[in-house]
C-alpha positions in Angstrom: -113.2 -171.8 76.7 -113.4 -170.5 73.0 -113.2 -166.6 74.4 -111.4 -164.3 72.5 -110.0 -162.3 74.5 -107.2 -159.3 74.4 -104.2 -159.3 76.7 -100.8 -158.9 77.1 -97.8 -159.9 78.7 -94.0 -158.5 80.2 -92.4 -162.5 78.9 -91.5 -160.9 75.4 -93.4 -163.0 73.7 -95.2 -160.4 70.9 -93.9 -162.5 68.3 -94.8 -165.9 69.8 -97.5 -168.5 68.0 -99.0 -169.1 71.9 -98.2 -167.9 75.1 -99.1 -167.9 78.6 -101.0 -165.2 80.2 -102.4 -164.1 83.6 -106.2 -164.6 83.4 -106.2 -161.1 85.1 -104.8 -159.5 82.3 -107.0 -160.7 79.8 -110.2 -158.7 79.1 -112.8 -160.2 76.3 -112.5 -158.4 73.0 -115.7 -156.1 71.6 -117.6 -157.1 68.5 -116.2 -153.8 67.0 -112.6 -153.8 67.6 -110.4 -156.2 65.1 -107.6 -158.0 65.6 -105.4 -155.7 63.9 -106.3 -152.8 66.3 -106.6 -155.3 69.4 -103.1 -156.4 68.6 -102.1 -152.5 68.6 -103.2 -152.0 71.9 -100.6 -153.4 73.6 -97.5 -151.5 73.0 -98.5 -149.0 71.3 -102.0 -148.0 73.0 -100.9 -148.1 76.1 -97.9 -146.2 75.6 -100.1 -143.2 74.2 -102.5 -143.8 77.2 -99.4 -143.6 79.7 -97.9 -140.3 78.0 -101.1 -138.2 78.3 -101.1 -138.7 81.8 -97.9 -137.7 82.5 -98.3 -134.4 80.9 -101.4 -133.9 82.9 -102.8 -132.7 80.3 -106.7 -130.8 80.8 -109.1 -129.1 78.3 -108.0 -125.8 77.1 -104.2 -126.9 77.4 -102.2 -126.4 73.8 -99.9 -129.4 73.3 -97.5 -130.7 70.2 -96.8 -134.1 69.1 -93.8 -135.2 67.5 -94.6 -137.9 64.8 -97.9 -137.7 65.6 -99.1 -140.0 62.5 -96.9 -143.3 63.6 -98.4 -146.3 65.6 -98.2 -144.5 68.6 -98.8 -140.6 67.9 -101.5 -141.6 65.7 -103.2 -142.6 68.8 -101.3 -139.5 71.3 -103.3 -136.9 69.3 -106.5 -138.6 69.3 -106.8 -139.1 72.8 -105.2 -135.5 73.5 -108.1 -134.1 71.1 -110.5 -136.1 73.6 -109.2 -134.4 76.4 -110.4 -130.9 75.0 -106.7 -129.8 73.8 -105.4 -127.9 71.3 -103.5 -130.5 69.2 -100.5 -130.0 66.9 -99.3 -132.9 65.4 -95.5 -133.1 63.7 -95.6 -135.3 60.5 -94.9 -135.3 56.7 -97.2 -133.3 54.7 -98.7 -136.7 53.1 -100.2 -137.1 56.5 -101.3 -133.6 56.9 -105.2 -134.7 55.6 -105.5 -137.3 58.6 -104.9 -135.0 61.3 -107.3 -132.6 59.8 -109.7 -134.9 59.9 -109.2 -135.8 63.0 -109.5 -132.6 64.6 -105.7 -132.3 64.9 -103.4 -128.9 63.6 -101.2 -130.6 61.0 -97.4 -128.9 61.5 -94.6 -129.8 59.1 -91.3 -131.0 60.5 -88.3 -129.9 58.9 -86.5 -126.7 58.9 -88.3 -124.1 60.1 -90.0 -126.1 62.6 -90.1 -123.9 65.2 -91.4 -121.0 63.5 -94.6 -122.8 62.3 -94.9 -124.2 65.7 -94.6 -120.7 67.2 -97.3 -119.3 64.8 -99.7 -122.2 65.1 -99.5 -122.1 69.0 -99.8 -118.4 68.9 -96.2 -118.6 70.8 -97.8 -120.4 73.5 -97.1 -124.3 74.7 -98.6 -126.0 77.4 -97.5 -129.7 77.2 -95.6 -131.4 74.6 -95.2 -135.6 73.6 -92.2 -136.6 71.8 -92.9 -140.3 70.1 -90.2 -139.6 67.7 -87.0 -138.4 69.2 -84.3 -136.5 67.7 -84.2 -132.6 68.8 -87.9 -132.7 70.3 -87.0 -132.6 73.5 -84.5 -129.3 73.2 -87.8 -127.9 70.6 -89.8 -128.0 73.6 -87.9 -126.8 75.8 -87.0 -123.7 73.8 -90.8 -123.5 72.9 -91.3 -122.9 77.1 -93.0 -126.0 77.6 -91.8 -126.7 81.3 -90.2 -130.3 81.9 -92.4 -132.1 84.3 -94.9 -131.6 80.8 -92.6 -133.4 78.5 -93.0 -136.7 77.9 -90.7 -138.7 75.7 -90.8 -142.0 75.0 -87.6 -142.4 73.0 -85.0 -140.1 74.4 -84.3 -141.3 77.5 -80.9 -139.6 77.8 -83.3 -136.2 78.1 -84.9 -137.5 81.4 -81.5 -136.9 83.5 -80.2 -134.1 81.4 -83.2 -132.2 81.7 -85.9 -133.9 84.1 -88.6 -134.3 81.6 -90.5 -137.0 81.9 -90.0 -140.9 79.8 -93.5 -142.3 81.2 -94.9 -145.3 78.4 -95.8 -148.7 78.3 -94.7 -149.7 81.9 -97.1 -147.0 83.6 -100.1 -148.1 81.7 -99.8 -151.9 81.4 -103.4 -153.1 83.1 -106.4 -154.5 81.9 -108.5 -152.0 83.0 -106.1 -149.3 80.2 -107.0 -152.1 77.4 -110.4 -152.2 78.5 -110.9 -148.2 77.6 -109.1 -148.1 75.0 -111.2 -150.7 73.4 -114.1 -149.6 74.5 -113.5 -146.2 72.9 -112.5 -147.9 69.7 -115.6 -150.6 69.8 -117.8 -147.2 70.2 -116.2 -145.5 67.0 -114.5 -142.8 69.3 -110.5 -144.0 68.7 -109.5 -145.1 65.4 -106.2 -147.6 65.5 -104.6 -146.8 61.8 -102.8 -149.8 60.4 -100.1 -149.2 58.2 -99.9 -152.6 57.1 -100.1 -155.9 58.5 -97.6 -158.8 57.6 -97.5 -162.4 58.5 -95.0 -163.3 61.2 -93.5 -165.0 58.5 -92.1 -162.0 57.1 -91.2 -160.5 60.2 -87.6 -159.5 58.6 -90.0 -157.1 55.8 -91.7 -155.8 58.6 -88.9 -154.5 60.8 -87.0 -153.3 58.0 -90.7 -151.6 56.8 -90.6 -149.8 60.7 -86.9 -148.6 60.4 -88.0 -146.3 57.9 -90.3 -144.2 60.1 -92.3 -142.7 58.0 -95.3 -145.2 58.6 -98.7 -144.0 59.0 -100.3 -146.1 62.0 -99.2 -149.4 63.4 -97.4 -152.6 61.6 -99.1 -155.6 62.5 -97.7 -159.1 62.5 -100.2 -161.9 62.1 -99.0 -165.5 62.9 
């Protein structure tokens, strides 16, 4: 009694006060990892988690992220960067400095897109991770990434036109995924950005904060 403890749940319940949850999918949380991030894990984490396995992605590989500073890319490029890849993240220029410092190739998007791309990946794409949606899909596919190396996890209409891959959430929902993504965060090795956290109060501000998408890191709600 008393634990705290990080878990999660398929009952829809991310904005409930309390809920019910399987004791088996409840791990205890580290000393080192807040609520904030703990709370992060759990769409968003996992989601990352899921889409860098289905790109089978291996050290030397070169692969591009599509809004690769927002709750989940922010996470995407870290763990792609800890799997010994070339990383090329997509984002605003105002977010160019945190992918630097996080080992990551900072790429505008925009017009022109494809050309910067081309240069920065000497014209050479092994894998790339949509988290944003739009064109990416048709980018990569231009840019000779093959399909079974595309993950997206917003264009789902791109799955049956072109047999890339929509692998998230769903594939990487377990305890034992929360468990190393907090331990990597509880050992310094996987930062969880928060863009800013709101109380579930003012969940209205919050959603209408998201459908701007041009946050850097996750939006937390708080009850």
């Amino acid at each position: 009694m008393g634990d705290e403890v990080i878990g999660f749940t398929n009952r829809r319940s991310s904005q409930a006060e309390f809920v019910v949850v399987e004791a088996s999918d409840l791990i205890h949380r580290p000393r080192n990892v807040s609520w904030e991030a703990a709370g992060s894990l759990f769409v968003a984490g996992t989601t990352a988690y899921a889409a860098i396995r289905a790109v089978s992605l291996k050290q030397g590989d070169t692969i591009a992220v599509s809004g690769a500073t927002g709750g989940v890319g922010s996470i995407v490029v870290q763990l792609a960067v800890r799997a010994g890849a070339k990383v090329i993240g997509l984002t605003s220029p105002a977010h160019h400095q945190w992918l630097s410092d996080h080992d990551v190739i900072p790429v505008a998007y925009g017009e022109g897109v494809e050309k910067r791309l081309r240069a920065v990946a000497d014209d050479h794409l092994d894998a790339f991770i949509d988290t944003f949606g739009a064109d990416y899909v048709e980018l990569a596919l231009k840019l000779g990434v093959r399909p079974e190396r595309i993950d997206t996890i917003i264009n789902f209409e791109a799955v049956t036109t072109y047999g890339v891959k929509a692998e998230g959430n769903a594939q990487a929902a377990s305890a034992a995924v929360l468990a190393d993504l907090a331990r990597l965060i509880d050992q310094g090795e996987l930062e969880i950005p928060i863009a800013r956290v709101y109380p579930l109060a003012d969940v209205r501000e919050a959603y209408r904060e998201l459908e701007h998408r041009h946050t850097h890191g996750k939006i937390v709600l708080v009850p």
